[in-house]
Backbone as numpy.savetxt, mean C-alpha at the origin, in Angstrom:
# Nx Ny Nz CAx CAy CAz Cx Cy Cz
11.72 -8.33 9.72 10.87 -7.13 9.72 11.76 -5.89 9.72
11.43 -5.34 8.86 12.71 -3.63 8.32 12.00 -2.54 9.89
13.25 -1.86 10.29 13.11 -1.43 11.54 11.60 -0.13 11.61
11.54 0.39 10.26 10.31 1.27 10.06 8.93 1.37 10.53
9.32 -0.19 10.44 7.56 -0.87 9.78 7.53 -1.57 11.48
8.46 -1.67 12.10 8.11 -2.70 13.61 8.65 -1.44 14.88
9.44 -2.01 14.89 10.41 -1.05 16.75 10.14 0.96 16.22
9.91 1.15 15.19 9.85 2.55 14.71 8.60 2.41 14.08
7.21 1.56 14.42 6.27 2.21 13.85 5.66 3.22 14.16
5.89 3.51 15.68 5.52 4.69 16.30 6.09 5.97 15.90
6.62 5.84 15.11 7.60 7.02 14.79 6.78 7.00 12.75
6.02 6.47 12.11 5.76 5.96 10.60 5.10 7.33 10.76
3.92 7.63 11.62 3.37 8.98 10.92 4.29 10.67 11.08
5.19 10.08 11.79 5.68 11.62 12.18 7.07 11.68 10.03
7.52 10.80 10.39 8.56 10.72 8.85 7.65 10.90 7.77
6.46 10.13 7.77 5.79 9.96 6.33 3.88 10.63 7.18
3.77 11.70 6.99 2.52 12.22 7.62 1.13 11.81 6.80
0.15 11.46 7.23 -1.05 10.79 6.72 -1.51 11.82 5.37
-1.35 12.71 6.13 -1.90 13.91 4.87 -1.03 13.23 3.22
0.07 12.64 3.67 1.12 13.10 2.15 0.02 11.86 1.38
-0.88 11.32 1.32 -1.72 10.07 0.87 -2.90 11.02 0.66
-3.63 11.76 0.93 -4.84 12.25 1.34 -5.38 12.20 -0.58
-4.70 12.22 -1.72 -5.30 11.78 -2.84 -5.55 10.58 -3.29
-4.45 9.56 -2.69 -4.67 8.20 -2.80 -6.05 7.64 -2.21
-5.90 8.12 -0.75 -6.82 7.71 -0.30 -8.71 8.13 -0.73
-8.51 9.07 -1.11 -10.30 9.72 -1.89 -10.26 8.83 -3.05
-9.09 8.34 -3.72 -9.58 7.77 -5.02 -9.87 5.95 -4.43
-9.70 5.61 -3.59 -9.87 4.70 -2.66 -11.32 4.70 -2.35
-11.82 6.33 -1.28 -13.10 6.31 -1.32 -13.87 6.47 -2.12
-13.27 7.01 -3.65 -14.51 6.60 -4.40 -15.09 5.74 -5.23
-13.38 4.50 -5.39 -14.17 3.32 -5.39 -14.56 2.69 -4.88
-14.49 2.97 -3.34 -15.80 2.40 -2.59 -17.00 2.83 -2.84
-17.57 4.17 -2.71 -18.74 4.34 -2.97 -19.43 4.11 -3.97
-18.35 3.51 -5.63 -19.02 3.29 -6.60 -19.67 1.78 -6.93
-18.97 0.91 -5.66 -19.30 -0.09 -5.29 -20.79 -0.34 -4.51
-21.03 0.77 -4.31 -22.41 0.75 -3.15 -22.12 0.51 -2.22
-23.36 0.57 -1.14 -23.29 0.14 0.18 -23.78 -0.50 0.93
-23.80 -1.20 2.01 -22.28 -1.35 2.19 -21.21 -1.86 1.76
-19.94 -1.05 1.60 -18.86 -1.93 0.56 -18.21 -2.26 2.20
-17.79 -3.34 1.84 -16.49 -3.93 2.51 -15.27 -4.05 1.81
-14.31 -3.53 2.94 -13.16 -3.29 1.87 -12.36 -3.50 3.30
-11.09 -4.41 2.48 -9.82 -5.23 3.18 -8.70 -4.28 2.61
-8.28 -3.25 3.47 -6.88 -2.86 3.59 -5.61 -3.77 3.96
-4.89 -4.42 2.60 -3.55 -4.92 3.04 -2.39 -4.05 3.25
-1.49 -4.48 4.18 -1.16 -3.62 4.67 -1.35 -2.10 5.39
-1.96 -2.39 6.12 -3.24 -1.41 6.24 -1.68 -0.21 7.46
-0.79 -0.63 7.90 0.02 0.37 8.41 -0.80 0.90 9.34
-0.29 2.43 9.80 -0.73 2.96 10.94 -2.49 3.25 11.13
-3.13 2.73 9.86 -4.78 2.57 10.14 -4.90 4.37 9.39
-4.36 4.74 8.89 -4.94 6.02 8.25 -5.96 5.83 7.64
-6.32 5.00 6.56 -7.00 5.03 5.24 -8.34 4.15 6.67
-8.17 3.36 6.66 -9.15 2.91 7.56 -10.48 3.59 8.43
-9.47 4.71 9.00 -9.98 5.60 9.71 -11.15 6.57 8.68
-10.44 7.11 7.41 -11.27 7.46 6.80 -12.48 6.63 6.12
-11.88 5.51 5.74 -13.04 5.10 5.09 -14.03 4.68 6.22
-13.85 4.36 7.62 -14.74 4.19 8.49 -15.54 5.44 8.60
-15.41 6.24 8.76 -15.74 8.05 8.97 -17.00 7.73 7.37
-16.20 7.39 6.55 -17.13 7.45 5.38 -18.40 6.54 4.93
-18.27 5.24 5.70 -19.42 4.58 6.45 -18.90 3.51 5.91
-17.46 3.39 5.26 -17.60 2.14 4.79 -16.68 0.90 5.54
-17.09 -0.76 5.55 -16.74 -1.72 6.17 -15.57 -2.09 6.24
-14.50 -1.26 7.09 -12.79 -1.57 6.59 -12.09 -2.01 7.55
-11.51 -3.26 7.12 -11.11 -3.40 8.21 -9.44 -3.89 7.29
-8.14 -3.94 8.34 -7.24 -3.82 7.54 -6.20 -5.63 7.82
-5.19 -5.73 7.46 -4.08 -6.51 7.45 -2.50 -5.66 7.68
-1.93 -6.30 8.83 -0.59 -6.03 7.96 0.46 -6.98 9.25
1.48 -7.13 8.71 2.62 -8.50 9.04 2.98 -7.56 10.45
2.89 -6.15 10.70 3.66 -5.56 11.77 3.04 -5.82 12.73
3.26 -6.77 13.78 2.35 -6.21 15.41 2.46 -4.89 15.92
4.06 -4.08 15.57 3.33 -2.97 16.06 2.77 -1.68 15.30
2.71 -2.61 13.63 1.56 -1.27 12.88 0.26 -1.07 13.50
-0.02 -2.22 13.72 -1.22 -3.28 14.50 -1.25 -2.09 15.59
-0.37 -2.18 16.28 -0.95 -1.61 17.80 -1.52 -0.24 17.35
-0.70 0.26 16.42 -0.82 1.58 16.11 -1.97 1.92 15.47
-2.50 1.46 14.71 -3.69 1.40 14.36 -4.64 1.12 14.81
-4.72 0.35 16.10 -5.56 0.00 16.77 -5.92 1.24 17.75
-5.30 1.44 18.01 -5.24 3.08 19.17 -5.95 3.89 18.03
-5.54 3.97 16.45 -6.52 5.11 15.59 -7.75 4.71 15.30
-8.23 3.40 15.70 -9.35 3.12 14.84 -9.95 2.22 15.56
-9.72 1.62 16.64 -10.22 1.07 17.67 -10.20 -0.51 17.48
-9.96 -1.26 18.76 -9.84 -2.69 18.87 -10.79 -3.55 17.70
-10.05 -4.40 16.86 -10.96 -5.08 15.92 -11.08 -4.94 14.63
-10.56 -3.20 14.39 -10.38 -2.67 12.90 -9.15 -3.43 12.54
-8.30 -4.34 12.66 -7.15 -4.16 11.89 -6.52 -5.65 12.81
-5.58 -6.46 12.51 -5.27 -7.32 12.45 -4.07 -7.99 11.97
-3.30 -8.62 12.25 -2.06 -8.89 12.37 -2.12 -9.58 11.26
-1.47 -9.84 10.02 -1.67 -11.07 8.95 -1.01 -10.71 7.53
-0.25 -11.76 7.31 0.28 -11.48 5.95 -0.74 -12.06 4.92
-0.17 -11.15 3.62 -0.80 -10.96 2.26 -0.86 -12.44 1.73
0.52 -13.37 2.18 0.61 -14.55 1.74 -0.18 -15.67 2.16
-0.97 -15.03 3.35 -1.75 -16.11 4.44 -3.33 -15.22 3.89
-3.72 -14.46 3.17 -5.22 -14.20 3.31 -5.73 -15.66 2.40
-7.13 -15.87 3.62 -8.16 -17.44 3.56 -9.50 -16.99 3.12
-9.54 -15.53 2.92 -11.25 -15.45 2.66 -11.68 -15.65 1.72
-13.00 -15.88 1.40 -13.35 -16.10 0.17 -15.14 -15.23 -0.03
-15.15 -15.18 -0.89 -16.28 -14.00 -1.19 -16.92 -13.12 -0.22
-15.24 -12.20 0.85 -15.81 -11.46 1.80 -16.30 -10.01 1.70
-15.17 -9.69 0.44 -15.22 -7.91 0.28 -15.35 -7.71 -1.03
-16.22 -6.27 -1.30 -16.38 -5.58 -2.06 -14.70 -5.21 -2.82
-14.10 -4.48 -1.56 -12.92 -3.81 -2.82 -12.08 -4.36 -1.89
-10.30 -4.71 -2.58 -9.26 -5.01 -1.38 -8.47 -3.97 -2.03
-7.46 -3.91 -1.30 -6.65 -2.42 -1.62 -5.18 -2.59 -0.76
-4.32 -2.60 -1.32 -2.81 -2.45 -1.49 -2.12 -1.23 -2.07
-2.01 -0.56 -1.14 -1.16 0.79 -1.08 -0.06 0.79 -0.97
1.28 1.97 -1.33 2.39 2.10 -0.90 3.26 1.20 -0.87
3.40 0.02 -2.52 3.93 -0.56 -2.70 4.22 -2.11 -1.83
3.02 -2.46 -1.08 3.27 -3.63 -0.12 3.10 -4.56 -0.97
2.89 -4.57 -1.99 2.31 -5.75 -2.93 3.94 -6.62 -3.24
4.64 -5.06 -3.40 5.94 -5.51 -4.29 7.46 -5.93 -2.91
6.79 -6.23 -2.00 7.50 -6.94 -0.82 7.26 -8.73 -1.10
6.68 -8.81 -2.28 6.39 -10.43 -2.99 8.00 -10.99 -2.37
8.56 -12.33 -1.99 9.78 -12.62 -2.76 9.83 -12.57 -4.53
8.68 -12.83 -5.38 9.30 -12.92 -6.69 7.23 -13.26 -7.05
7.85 -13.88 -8.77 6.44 -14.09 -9.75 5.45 -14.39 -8.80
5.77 -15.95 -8.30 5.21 -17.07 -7.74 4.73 -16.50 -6.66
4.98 -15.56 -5.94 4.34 -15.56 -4.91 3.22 -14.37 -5.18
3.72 -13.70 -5.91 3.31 -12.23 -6.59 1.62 -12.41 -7.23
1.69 -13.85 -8.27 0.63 -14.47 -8.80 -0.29 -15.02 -7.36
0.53 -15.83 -6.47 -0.77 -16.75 -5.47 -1.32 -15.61 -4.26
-0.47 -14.39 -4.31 -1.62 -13.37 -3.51 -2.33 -12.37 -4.52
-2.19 -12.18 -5.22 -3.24 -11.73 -6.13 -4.54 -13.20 -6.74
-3.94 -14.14 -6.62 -5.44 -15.15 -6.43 -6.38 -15.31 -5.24
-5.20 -14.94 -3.93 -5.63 -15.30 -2.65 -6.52 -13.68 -2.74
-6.24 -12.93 -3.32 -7.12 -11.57 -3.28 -8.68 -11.42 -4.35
-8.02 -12.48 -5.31 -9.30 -12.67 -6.10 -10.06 -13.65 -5.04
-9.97 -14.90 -4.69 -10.89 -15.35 -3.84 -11.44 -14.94 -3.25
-10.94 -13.41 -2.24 -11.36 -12.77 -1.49 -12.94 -11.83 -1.86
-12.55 -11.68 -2.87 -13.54 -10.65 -3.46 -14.88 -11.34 -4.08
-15.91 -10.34 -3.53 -17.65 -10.99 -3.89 -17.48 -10.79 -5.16
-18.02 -11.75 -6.27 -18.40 -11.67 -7.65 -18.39 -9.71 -8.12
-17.66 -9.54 -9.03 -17.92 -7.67 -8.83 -17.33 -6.65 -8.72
-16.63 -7.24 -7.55 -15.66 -6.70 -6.96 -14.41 -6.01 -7.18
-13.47 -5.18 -6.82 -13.12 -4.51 -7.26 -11.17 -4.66 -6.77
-9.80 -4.62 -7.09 -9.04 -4.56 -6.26 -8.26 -3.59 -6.92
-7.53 -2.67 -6.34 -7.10 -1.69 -6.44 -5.20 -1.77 -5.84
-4.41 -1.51 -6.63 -3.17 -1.53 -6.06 -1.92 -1.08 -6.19
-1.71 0.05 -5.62 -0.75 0.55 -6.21 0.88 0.07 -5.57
1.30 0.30 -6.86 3.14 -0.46 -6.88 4.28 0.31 -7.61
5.39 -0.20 -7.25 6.23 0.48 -7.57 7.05 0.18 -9.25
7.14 1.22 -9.77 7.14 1.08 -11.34 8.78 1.47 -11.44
9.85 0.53 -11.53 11.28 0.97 -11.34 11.52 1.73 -12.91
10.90 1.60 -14.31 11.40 2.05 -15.07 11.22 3.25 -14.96
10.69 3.95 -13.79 10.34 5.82 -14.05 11.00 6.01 -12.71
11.97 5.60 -12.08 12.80 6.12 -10.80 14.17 6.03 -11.51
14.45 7.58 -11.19 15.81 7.98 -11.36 17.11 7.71 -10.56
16.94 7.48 -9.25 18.02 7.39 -8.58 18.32 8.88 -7.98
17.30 9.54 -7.88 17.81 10.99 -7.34 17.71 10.79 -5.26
18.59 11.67 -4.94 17.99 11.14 -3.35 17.36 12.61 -3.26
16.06 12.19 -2.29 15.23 12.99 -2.53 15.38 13.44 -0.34
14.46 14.58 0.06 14.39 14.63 1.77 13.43 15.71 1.68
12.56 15.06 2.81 11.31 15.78 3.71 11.71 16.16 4.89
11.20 16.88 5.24 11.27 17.53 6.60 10.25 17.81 7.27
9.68 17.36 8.27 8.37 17.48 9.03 8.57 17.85 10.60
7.83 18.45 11.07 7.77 18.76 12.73 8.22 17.28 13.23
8.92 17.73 14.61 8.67 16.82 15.64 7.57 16.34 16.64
7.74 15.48 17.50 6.56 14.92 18.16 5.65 15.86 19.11
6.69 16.94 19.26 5.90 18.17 20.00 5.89 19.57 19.07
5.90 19.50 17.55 4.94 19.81 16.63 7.06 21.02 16.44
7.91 20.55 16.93 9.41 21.50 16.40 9.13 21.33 15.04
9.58 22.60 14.44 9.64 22.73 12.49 10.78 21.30 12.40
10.30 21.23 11.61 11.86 20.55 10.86 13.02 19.42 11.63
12.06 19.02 12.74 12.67 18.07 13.65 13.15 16.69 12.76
12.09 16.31 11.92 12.04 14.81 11.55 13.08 15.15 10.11
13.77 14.57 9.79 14.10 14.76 8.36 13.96 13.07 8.23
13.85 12.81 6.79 13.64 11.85 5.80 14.50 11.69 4.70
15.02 11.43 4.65 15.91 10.91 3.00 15.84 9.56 2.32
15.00 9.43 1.00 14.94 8.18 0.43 15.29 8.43 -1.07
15.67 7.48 -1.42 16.74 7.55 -3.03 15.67 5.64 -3.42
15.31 5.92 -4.60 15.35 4.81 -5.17 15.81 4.21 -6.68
16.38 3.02 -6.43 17.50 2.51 -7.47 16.60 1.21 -8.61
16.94 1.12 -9.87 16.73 0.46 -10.34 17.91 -0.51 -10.56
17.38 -2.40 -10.51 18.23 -3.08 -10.48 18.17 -4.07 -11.35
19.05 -4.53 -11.86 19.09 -5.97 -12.72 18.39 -7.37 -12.20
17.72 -7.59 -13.01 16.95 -9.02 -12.59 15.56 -9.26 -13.26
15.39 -10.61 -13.14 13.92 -10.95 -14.11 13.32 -10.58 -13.49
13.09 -10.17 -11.79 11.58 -10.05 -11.48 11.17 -8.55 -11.32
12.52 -7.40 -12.22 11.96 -6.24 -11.95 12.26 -5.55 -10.79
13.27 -6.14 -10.35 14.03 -5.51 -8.45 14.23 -4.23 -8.86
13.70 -2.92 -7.13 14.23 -2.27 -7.13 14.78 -1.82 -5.60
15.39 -1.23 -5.63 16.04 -1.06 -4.09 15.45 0.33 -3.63
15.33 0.74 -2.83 14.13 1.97 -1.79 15.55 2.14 -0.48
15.58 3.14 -1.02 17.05 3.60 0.95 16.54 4.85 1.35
16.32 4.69 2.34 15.51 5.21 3.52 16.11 5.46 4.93
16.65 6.98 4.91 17.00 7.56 6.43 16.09 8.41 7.10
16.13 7.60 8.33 15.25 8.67 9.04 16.05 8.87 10.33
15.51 10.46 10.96 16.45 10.83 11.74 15.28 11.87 12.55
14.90 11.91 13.77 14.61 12.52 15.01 15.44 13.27 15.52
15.66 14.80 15.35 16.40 15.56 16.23 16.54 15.65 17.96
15.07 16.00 18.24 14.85 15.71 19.59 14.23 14.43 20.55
14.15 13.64 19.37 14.24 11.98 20.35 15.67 11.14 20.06
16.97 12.08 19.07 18.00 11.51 18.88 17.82 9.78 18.31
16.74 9.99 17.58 16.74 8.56 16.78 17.38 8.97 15.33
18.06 7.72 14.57 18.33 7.72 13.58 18.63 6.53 13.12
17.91 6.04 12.23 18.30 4.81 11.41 18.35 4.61 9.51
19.19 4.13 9.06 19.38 3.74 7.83 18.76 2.20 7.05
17.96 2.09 6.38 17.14 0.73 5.90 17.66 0.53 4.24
17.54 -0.62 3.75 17.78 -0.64 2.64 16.26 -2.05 2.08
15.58 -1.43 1.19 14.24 -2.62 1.27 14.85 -2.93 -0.19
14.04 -3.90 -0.55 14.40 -4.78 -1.54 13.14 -5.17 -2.11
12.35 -4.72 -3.32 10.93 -4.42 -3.68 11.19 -5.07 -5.49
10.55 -6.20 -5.16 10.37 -7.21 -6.12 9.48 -7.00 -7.46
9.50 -7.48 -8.45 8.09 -7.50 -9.40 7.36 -5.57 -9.52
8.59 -4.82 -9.38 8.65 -3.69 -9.86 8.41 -3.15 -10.81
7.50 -3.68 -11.82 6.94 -3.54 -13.42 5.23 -3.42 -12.84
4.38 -2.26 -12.88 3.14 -2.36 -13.51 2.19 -2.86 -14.58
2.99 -3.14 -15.66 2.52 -3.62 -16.72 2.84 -5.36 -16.17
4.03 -5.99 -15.78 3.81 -7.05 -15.13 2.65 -8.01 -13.98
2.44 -6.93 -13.22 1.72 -7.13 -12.38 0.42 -7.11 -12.83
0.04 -6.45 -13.89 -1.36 -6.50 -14.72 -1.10 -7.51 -15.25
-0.76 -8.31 -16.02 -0.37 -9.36 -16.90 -0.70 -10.64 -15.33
0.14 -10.78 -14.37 -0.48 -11.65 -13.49 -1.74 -11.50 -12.89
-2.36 -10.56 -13.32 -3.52 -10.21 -12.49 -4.90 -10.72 -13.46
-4.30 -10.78 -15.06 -5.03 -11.35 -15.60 -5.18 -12.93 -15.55
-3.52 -12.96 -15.38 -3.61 -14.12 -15.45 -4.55 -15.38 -13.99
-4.63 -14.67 -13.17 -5.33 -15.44 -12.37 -6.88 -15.42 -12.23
-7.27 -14.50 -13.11 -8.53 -14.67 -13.58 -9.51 -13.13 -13.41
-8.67 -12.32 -13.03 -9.22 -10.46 -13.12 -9.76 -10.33 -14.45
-10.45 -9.19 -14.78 -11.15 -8.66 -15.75 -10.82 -6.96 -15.95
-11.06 -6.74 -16.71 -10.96 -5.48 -16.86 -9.56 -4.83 -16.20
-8.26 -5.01 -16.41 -7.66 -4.66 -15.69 -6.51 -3.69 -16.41
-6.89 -2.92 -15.49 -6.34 -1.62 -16.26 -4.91 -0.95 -15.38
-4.22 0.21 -15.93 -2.83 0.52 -14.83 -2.98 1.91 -15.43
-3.07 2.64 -14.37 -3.19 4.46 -14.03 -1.87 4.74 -13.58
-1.33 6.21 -13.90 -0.22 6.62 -13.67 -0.46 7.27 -12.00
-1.86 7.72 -12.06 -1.59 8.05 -10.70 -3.32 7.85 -9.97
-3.96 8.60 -8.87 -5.10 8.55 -9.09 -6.19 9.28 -10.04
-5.27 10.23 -10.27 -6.25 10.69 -11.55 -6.64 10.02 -12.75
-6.41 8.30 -12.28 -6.79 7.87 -13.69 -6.35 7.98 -15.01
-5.03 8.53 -15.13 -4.18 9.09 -16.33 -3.54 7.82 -17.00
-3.12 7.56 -18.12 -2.16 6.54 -18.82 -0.82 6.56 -17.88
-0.29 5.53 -17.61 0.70 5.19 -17.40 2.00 6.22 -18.23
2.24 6.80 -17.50 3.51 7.87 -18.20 4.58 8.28 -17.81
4.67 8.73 -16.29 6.18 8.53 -15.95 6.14 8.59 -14.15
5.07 7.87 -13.59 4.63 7.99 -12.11 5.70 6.57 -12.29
6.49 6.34 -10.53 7.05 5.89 -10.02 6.09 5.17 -9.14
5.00 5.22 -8.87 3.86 4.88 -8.11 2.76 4.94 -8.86
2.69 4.07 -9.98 1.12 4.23 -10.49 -0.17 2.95 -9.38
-1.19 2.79 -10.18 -2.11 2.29 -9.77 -2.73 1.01 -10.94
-2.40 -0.11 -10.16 -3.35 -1.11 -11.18 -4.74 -1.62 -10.35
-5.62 -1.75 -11.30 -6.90 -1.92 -10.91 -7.71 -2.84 -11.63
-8.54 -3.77 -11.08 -9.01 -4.95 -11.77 -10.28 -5.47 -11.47
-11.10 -5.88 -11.83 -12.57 -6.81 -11.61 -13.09 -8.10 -11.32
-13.24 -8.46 -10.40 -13.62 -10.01 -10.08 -14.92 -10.23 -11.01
-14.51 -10.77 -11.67 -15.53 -11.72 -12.89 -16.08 -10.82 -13.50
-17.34 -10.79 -13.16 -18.73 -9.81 -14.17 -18.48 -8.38 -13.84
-18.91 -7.04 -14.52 -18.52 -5.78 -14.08 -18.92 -5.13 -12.95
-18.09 -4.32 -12.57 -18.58 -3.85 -10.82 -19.79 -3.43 -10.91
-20.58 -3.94 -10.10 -21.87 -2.77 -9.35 -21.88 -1.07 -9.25
């Protein structure tokens, strides 16, 4: 478990603030609502429970996943005991539970490789009622430059510019589309600082559509961002797909 995501999840919203999602997440709620209601919708990787929170606020049935116990805790404190749940992508058992499932912020592409890449995108089609909808955005290595990029956000008692952030991402040689994500984060006044290096598999959008058909999706399409745009030079687009007959 990468130190971010576990012993520093308490620290995930202060580096990366809920707001910096706040478009992802509406295009989220409005394929829930185009789903009707009530939609049920399975957040994987559901992290510190942001998106959760809203779509609960918005009336809809969300409840989340993710491998961290302590994203888990953290989310549980935002969204209350029961929303959210300890469980990897590789272990989901449901079968015709939710309206929409949804994979944000590249958790999809934490696959080891094809094979595993293909049996949770089936384990996600099972999941979904006839209709249904899955939504997922991933990381697209042919449009990352390698620039290192840094944010700067308040500290925990709201100091300017306490938190800094620095992440650079690399494109790498290999069939399954590897790309590498390096990630510093640094706390002025809690004197934390740590360096991560992730390793993000099946880094092709147009790939990941291609397995998504292949396990039996429909309609499956890949957006550059949420605006629904062609695929053009987002580092984070969006693929999106249909369980069997067309959505509701």
């Amino acid at each position: 478990m990468y130190r971010l995501f576990d012993e520093l999840a308490l620290r995930y919203d202060l580096h990366t603030p809920p707001d910096h999602y706040r478009h992802d997440h509406a295009f989220v709620l409005e394929q829930a609502a185009a789903l009707g209601s009530p939609c049920r919708l399975l957040d994987v990787g559901c992290g510190t429970g942001v998106l959760l929170e809203k779509a609960r606020q918005a009336g809809v049935l969300a409840t989340g996943i993710d491998a961290s116990p302590a994203m888990i805790r953290v989310a549980e404190a935002r969204v209350g005991t029961g929303a959210a749940a300890v469980g990897r992508m590789q272990d989901i058992d449901d079968e015709a539970a939710y309206d929409l499932v949804v994979s944000l912020s590249w958790t999809l592409n934490y696959c080891s490789g094809r094979a595993e890449l293909v049996d949770v995108l089936r384990r996600m089609r099972r999941a979904l009622r006839p209709g249904g909808r899955v939504l997922l955005q991933v990381a697209h290595a042919a449009h990352v430059d390698g620039r290192l990029m840094e944010d700067r956000e308040p500290g925990p008692t709201g100091e300017p510019d306490d938190v800094v952030f620095l992440y650079r991402f690399v494109r790498l040689d290999g069939e399954d589309w590897p790309m590498r994500a390096e990630y510093v984060y640094a706390c002025k006044s809690l004197n934390e600082l740590t360096h991560e290096l992730h390793l993000l598999r099946m880094a092709d959008a147009h790939a990941v559509a291609t397995c998504a058909s292949e396990v039996g999706f429909h309609d499956v399409q890949v957006y550059d961002s949420w605006r629904r745009d062609p695929l053009q030079g987002s580092p984070s687009p969006f693929v999106s797909a249909v369980h069997g007959v067309a959505a509701r």
